[in-house]
C-alpha positions as CSV (number, residue, x, y, z in Angstrom):
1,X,0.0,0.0,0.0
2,X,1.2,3.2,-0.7
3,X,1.6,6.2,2.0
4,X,-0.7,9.3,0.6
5,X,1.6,11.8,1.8
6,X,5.1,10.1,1.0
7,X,4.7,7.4,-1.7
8,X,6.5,5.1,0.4
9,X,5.2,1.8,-0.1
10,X,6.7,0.2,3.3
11,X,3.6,0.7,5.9
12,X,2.3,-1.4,8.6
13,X,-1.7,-2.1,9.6
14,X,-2.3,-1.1,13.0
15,X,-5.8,-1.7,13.4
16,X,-8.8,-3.4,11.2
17,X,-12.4,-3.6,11.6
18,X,-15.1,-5.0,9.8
19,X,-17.9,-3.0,8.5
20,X,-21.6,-3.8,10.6
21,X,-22.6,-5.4,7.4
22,X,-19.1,-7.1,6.5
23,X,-18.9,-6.0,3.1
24,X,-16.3,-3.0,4.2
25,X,-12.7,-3.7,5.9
26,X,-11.9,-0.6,7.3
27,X,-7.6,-0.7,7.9
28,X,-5.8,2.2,9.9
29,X,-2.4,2.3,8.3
30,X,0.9,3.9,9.6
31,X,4.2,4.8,6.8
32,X,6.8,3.6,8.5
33,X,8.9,6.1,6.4
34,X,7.2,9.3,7.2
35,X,4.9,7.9,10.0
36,X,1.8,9.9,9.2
37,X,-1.2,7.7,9.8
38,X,-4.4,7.0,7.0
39,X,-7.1,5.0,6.5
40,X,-8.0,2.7,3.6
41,X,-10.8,0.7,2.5
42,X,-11.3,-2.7,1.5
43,X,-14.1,-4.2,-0.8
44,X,-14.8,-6.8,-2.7
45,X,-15.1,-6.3,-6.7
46,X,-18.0,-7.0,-8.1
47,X,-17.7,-8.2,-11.4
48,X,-19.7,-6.3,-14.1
49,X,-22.8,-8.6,-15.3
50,X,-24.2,-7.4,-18.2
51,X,-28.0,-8.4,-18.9
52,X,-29.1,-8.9,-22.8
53,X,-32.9,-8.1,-22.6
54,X,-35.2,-9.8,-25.4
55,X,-34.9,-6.9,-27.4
56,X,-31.5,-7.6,-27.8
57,X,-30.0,-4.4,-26.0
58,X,-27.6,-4.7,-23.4
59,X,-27.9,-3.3,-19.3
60,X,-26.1,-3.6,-16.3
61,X,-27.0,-6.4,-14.0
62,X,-29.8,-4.8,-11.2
63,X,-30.3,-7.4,-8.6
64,X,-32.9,-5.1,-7.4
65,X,-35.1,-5.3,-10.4
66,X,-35.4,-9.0,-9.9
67,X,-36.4,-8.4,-6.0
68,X,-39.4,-6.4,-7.5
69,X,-40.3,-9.1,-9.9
70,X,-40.3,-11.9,-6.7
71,X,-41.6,-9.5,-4.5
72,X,-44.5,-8.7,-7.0
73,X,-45.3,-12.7,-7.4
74,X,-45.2,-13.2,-3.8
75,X,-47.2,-10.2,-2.6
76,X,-50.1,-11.4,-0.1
77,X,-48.7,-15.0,0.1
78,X,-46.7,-16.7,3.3
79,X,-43.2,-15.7,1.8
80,X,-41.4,-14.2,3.8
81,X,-38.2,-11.4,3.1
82,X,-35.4,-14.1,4.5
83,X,-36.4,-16.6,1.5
84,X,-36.6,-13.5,-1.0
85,X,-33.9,-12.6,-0.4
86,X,-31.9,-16.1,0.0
87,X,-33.8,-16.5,-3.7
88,X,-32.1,-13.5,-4.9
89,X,-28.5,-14.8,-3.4
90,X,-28.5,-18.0,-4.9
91,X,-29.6,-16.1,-8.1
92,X,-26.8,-13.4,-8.0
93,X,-24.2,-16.2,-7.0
94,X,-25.3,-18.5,-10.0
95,X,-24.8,-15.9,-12.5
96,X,-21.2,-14.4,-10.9
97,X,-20.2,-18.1,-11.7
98,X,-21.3,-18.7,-15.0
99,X,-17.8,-18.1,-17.4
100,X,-19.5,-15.1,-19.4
101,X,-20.1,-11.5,-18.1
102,X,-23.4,-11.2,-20.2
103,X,-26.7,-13.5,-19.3
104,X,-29.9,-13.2,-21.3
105,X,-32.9,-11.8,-19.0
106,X,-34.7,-15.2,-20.2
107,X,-31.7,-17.4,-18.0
108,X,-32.5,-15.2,-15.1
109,X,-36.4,-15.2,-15.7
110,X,-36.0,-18.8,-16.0
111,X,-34.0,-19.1,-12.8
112,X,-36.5,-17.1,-11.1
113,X,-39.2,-19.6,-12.0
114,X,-37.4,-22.5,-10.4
115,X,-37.2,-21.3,-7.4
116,X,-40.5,-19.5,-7.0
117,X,-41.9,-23.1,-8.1
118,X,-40.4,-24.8,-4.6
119,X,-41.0,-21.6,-2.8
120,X,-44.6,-21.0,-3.5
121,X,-47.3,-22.4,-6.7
122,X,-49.6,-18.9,-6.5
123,X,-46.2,-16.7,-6.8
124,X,-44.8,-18.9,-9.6
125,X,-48.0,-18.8,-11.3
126,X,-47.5,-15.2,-10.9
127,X,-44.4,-14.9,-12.2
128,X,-44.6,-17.5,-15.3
129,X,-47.8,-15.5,-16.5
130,X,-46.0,-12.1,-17.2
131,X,-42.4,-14.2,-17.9
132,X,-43.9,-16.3,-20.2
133,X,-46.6,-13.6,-21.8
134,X,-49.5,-15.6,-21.7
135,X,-52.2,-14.7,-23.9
136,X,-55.2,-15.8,-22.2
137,X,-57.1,-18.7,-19.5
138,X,-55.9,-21.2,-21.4
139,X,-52.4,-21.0,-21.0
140,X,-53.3,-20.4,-17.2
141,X,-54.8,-23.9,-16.9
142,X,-51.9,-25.4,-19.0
143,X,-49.4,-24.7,-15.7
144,X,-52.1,-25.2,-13.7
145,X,-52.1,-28.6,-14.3
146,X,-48.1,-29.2,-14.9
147,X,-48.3,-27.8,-11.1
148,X,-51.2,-29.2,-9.8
């Protein structure tokens, strides 16, 4: 690490702390050229997901936006925030694996289904209907009865 003041890259960590919610290492830092004191920061780099919508134009991965979607599906049913959330996780983690950068918004949608399926029928019912466009009852009573 390099001293601010100096440039002296020979400095020693005198204290670190974690951030409340652990995303954040805060480090208080000593040159042990000049011996002025500073404080960095240290966080985890997220990699840059890129999402390929249907229409074929490109946006940056918003985790958020698939927290409405689930949130949306699953409004007045027994889910409760710790499984959203644990949903989204798993999601967010699945896609940081994957070997490319850029995922279509049908692999997430997809992924989205799958769990809403083990997570709650009425919410993935939800979901499927505006993922999967349907048109009208029909297709309704078509997952209906995959489900059922």
């Amino acid at each position: 690490m390099l001293c601010p003041y100096c440039s002296s890259q020979e400095t020693s960590v005198l204290e670190s702390r974690d951030s409340e919610d652990g995303t954040v290492v805060r480090r208080r830092r000593e040159c042990n050229k000049c011996r002025k004191r500073f404080t960095t920061y240290e966080r985890v780099e997220i990699i840059d997901l890129k999402v390929v919508k249907k229409e074929g134009h490109v946006e940056d991965f918003d985790r958020e936006k698939i927290r409405q979607g689930i949130i949306k599906a699953c409004e007045k049913r027994p889910c409760d925030e710790e499984e959203i959330e644990s949903i989204i996780d798993d999601i967010e983690m699945r896609l940081l694996n994957r070997k490319s950068t850029e995922i279509s918004s049908s692999d997430i949608g997809r992924l989205v289904l799958t769990r809403l399926k083990k997570l709650d029928q009425v919410a993935y019912l939800r979901f499927a209907s505006v993922f999967l466009e349907f048109d009208d009852v029909k297709e309704f009573k078509k997952i209906i009865r995959e489900i059922g």
